[in-house]
C-alpha positions as CSV (number, residue, x, y, z in Angstrom):
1,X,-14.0,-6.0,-0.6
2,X,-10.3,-6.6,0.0
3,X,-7.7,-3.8,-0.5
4,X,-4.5,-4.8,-2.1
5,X,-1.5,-2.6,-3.2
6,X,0.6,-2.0,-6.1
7,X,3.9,-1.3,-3.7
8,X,6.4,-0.1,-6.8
9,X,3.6,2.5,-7.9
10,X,3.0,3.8,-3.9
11,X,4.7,7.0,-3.2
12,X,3.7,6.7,0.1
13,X,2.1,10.1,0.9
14,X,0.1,8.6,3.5
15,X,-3.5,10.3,2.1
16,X,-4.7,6.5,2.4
17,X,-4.0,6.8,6.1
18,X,-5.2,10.2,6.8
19,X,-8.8,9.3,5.4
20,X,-9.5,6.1,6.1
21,X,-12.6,6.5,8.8
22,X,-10.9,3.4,11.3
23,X,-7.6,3.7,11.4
24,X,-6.6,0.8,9.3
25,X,-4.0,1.7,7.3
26,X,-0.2,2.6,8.5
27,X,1.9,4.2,5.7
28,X,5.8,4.8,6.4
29,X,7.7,6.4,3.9
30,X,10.9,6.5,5.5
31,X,10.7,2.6,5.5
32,X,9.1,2.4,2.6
33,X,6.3,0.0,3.9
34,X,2.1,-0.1,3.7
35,X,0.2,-1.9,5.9
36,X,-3.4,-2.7,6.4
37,X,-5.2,-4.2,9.5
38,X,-7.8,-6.0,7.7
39,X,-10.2,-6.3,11.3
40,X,-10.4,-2.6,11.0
41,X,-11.1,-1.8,7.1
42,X,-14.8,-1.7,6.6
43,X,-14.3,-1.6,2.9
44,X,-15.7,2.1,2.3
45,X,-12.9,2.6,-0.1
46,X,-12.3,6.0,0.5
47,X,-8.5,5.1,0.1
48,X,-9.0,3.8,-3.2
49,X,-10.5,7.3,-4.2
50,X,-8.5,9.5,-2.8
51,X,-4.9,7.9,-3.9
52,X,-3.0,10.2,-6.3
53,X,-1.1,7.2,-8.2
54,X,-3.9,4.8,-8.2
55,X,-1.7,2.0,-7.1
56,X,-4.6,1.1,-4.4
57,X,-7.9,-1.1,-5.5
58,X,-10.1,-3.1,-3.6
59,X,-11.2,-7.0,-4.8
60,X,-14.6,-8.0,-4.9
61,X,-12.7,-10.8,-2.6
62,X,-12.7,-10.4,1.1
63,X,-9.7,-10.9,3.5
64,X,-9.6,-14.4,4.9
65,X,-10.9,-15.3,8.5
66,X,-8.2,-15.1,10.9
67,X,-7.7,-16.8,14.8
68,X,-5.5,-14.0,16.3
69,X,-5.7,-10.0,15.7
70,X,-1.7,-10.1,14.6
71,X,-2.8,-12.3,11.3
72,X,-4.9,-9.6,10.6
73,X,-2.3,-7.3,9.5
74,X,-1.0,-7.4,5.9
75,X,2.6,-5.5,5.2
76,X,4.0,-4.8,1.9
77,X,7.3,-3.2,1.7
78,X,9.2,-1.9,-1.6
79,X,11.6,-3.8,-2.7
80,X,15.3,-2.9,-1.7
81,X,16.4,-0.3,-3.7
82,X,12.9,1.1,-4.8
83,X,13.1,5.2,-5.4
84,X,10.3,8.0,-5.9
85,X,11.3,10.8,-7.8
86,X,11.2,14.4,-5.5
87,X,8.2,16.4,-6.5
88,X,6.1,14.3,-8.4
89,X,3.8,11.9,-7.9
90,X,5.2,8.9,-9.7
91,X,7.6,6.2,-8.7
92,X,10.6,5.6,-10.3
93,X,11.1,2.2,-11.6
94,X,14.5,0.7,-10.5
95,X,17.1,0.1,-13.3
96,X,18.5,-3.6,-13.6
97,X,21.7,-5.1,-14.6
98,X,21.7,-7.7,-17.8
99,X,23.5,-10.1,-15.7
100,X,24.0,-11.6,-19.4
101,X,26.6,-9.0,-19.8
């Protein structure tokens, strides 16, 4: 299967990086960024399972075939702006301006 990420729910706590058995995953919190090296996932989705906001799943669709190791690599960054609240395990959904107003 194909992992895929909910960025705005991630808190990034990096547990999907700690126990995933190759390596595949890069977590950064300070730049607020996921990344997955889709070469490297053998879909045992032990991520899935073990992430406390449950904004990771895995597809029943695989990751397309690829011609270089570098197109391999899926980021997903939060948007600019994005904030998680201290001490929980939650992310806190950016307020928006009406620009109607």
């Amino acid at each position: 299967g194909k992992v895929d990420i909910d960025i705005l729910k991630c808190i990034f706590c990096s547990l999907c990086a700690r126990d995933c058995p190759t390596s595949a995953i890069e977590v950064s919190k300070k730049e607020m960024k996921w990344q997955i090296d889709s070469l490297k996932c053998c879909a045992c989705k032990r991520c899935v399972e073990i992430c406390p906001t449950n904004c990771l799943s895995m597809d029943n669709i695989y990751f397309p075939p690829v011609r270089s190791r570098s197109d391999g690599i899926y980021l997903r960054v939060a948007p600019p702006g994005h904030k998680i609240e201290k001490g929980t395990t939650k992310a806190k959904k950016t307020e928006q301006s009406d620009p109607s107003t």
